[in-house]
C-alpha positions as CSV (number, residue, x, y, z in Angstrom):
1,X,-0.3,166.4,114.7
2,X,2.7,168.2,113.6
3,X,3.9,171.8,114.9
4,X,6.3,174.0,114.1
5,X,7.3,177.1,115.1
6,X,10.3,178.5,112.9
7,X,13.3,180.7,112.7
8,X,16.1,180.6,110.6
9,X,18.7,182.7,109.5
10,X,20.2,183.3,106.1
11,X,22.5,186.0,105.5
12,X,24.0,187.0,102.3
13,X,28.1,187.7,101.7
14,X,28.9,191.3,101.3
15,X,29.3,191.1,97.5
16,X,25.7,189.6,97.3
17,X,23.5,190.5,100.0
18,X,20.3,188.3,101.0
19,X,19.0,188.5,97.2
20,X,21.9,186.1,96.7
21,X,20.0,183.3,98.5
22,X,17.3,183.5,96.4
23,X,16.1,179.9,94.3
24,X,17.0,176.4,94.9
25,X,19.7,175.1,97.2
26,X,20.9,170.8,97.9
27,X,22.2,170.5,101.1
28,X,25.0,168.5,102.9
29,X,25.1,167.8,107.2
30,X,28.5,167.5,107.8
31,X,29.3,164.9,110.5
32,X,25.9,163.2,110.5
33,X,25.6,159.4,111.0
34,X,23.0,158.9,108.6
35,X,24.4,160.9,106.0
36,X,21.3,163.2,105.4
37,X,21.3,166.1,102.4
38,X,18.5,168.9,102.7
39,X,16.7,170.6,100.3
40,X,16.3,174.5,100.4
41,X,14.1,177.4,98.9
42,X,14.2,180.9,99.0
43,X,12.3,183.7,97.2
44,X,11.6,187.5,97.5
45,X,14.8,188.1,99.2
46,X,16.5,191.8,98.8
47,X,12.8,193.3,97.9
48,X,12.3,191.2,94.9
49,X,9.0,190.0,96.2
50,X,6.7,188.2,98.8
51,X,9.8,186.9,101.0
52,X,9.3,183.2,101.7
53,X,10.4,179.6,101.4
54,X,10.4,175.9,101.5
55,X,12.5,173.5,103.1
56,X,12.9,169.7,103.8
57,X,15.0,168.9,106.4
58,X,13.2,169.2,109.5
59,X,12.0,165.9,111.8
60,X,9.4,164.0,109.9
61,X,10.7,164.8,107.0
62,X,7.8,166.8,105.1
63,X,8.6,169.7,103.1
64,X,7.5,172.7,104.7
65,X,6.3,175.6,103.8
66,X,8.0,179.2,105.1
67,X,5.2,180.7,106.1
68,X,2.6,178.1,106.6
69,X,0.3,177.5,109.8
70,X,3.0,175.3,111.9
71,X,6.1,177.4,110.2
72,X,7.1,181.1,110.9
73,X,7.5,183.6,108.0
74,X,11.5,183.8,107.6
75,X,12.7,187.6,108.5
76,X,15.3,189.5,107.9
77,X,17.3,190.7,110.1
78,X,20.3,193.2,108.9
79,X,21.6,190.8,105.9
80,X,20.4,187.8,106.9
81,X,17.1,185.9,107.2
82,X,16.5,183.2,109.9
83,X,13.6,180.4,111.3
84,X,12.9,178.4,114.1
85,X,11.6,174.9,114.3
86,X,9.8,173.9,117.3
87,X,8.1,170.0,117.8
88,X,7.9,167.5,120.1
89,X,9.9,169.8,123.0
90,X,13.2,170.3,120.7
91,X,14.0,173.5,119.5
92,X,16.1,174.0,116.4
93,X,17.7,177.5,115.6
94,X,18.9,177.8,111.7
95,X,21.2,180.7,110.7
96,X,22.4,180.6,106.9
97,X,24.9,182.7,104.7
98,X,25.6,183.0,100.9
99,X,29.7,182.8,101.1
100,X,31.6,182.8,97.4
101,X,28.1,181.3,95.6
102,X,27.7,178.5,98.6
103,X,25.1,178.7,100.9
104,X,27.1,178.1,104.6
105,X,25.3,177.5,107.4
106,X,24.5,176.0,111.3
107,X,21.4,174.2,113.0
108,X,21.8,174.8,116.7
109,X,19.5,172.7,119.4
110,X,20.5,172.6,123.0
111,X,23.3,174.0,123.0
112,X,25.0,171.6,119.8
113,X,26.1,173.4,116.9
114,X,25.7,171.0,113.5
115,X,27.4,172.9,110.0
116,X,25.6,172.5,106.8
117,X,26.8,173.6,103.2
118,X,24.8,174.1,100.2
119,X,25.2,174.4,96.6
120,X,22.8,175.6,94.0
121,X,20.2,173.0,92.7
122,X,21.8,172.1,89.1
123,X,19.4,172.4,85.7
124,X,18.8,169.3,84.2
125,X,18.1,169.4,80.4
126,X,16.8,166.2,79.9
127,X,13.2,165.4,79.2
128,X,11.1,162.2,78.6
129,X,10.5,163.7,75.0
130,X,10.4,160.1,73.4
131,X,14.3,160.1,72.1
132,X,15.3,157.5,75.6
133,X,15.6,153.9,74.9
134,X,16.0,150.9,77.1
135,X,19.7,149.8,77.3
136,X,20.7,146.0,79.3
137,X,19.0,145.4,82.5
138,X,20.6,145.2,85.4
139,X,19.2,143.1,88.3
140,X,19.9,144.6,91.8
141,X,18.9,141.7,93.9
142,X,20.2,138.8,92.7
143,X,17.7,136.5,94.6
144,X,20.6,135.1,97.0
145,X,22.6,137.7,98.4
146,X,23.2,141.0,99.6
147,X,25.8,141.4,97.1
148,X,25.5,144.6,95.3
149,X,24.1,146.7,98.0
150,X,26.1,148.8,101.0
151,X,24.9,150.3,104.5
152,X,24.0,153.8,104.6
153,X,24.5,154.1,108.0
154,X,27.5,153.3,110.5
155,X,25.9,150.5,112.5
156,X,27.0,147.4,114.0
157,X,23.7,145.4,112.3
158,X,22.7,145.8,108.9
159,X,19.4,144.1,109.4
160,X,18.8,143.1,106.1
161,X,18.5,139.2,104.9
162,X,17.7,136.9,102.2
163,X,15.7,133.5,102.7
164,X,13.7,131.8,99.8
165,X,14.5,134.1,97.5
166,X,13.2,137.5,99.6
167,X,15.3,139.7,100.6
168,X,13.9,141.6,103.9
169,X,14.9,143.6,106.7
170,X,13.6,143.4,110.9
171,X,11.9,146.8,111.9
172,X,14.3,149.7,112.4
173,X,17.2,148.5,110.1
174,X,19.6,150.1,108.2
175,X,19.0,151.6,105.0
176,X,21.0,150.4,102.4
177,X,22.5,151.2,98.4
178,X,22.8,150.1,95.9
179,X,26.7,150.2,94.5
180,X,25.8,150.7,90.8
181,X,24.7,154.4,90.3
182,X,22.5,155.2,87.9
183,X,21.2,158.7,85.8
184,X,18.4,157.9,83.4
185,X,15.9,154.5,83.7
186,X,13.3,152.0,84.7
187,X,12.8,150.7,87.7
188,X,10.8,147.6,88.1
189,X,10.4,146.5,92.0
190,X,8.1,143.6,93.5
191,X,7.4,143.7,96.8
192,X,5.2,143.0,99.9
193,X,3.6,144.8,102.9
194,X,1.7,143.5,105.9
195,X,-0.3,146.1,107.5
196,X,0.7,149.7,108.5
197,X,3.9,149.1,106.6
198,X,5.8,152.2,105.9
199,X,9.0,151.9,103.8
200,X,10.8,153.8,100.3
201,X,12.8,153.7,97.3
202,X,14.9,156.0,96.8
203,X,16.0,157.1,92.8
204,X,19.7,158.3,92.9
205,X,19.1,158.5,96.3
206,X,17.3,161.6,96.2
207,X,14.1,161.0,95.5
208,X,11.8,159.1,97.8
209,X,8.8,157.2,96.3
210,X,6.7,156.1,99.3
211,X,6.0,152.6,100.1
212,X,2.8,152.3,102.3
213,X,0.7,150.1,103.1
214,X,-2.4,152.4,103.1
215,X,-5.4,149.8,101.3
216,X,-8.9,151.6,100.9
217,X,-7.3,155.4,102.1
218,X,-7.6,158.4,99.8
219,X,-4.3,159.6,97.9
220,X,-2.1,161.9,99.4
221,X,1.5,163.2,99.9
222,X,2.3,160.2,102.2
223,X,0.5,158.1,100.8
224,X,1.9,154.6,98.7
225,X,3.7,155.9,95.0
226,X,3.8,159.3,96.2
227,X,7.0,161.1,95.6
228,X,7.1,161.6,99.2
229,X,5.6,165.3,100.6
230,X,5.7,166.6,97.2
231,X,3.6,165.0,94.7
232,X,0.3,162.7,95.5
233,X,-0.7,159.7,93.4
234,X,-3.7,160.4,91.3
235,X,-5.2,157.0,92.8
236,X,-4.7,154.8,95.5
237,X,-3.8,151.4,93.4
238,X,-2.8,150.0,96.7
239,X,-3.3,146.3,97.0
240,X,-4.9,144.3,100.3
241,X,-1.8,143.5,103.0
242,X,0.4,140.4,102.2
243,X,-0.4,140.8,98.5
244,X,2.0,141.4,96.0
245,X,2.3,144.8,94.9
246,X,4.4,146.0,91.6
247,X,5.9,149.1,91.0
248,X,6.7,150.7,87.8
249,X,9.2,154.0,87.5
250,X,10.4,155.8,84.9
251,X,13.0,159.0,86.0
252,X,14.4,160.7,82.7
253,X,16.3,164.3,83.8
254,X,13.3,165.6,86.4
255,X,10.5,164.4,84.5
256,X,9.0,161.4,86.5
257,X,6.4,158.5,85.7
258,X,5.3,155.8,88.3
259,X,3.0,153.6,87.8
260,X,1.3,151.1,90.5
261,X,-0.1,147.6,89.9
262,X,-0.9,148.5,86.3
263,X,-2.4,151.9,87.6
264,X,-0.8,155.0,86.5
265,X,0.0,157.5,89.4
266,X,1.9,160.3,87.9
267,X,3.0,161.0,84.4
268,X,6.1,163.2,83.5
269,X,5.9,165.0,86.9
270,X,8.7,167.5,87.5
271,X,10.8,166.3,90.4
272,X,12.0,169.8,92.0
273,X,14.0,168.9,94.3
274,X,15.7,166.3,97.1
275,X,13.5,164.3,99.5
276,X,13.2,163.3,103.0
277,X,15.2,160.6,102.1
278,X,17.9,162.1,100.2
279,X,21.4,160.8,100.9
280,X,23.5,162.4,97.3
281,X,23.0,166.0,97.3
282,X,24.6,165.9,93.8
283,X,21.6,166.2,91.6
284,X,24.0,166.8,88.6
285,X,25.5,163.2,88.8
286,X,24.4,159.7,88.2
287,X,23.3,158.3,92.4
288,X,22.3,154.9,93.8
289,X,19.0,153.0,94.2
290,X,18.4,153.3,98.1
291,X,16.1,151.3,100.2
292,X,14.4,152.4,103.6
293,X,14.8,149.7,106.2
294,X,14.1,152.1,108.9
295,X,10.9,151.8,109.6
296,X,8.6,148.3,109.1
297,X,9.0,145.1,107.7
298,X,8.8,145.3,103.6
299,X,9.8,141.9,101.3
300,X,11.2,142.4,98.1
301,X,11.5,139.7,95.2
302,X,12.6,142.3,92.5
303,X,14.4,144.8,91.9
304,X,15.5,145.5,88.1
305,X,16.9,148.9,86.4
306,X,16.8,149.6,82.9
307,X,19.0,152.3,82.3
308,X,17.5,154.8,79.1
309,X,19.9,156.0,76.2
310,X,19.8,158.8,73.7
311,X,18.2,157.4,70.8
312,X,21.8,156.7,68.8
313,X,24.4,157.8,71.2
């Protein structure tokens, strides 16, 4: 079970004040080896109404609500706001500021000091309003190779192979992009799980949609086709271990459809914001198709994106 116990600080520039912080914030670590971007909420602050928050970037992952049972309300404190994490004996202090628009800020745990820099979550005007059509196809596993993808990580073994056509990773490998970057499409994907097998995809890699094997267990946040901590599947459409599963995705702007072995999860959805797994804090830009080697043992057989145009563009 996880607990938290929170404080963090977010203080806003003299020209601002702390009502300055208020919406939606991506989030880059400077200096961190696996190249993680957060994911930041704030409203109410400067008296504008109930203060509180949400925020992905603590260990585990989940989004968390500020105030919830495991999370501390944030408080202000002068100009600024702040929050604690507590779990599993480490203790993380977060102190934030608005500076010139940007949110700056630092994550400080035994005594290290880790700087983090924000900007504001862009609008996205596109919708899945029937005007997108499928353009050329683009295979990202070619069924031979690892050409076309690149380590996330800095680390001597990638941990990722091809044999009989399946490309596969050992447990606890590198996660890995795809060098094409892609904005609007469908994402086809064929893959594999034994049992207890926790993996992702990541859609510009920002968006995690879970890949668990989780056969016979309700739906939930975690749970296999979920966009991961924020949006459940409306069924479980999981199939038995060492069966084949398919995947269907459709991301146009924010507005999100997957489907699961014929079995739809989530139609138009609105993706608000960056995952656990978000690597491109750049919501505004085309990103990469990521994969989560991480954890378990997944095998993949295909991976195909159909990028979506503007009807006559």
């Amino acid at each position: 079970m996880r607990t938290f116990a929170l404080f963090c600080m977010i203080s806003g520039c003299a020209a601002g004040g702390v009502d300055a912080l208020n919406g939606r914030w991506n989030i880059k670590v400077e200096n961190d080896p696996r190249h993680r971007a957060w994911w930041l909420e704030v409203s109410g602050a400067g008296g504008s109404g109930p203060l509180k928050g949400r925020f992905v970037g603590f260990p585990g992952g989940d989004m968390a609500e500020l105030p919830s049972p495991h999370v501390s309300a944030l408080e202000p404190d002068g100009d600024a706001l702040t929050f604690t994490c507590t779990r599993n004996n480490r203790h993380m202090q977060y102190r934030v500021r608005a500076v010139h628009g940007r949110l700056e800020g630092t994550l400080t745990e035994n005594g290290k000091v880790t700087r983090f820099h924000g900007q504001r979550a862009p609008v996205i005007r596109d919708k899945d309003d029937g005007t997108w059509v499928p353009g050329k196809p683009v295979a990202l596993f070619n069924g031979r190779d690892l050409r076309g993808w690149k380590a996330i990580e800095e680390r001597p073994e990638l941990g990722w192979t091809v044999r009989d056509g399946i490309l596969t990773n050992v447990a606890g490998a590198n996660n890995i992009a795809s060098a094409e970057k892609f904005w609007n499409f469908i994402l086809e994907a064929e893959y594999r799980l034994a049992a207890d097998t926790n993996s992702g995809i990541g859609l510009r890699g920002r968006y995690e949609i879970q890949i668990y094997q989780d056969y016979g267990q309700p739906p939930n946040l975690g749970g296999h086709g979920a966009l991961y901590s924020r949006i459940a599947p409306r069924v479980n459409a999981t199939r038995p271990p060492g069966e084949w599963q398919q995947m269907k995705i459709r991301l146009v702007g924010r507005d999100l459809t997957v489907e699961l072995n014929g079995q739809l999860l989530m139609e138009k959805v609105e993706v608000e914001g960056l995952t656990a797994m978000a690597t491109d804090a750049d919501e505004a830009l085309p990103g990469p198709i990521t994969l989560q080697g991480d954890h378990r043992v997944v095998e993949i057989r295909k991976l195909v994106v159909t990028p979506l145009k503007k009807r006559g563009s």
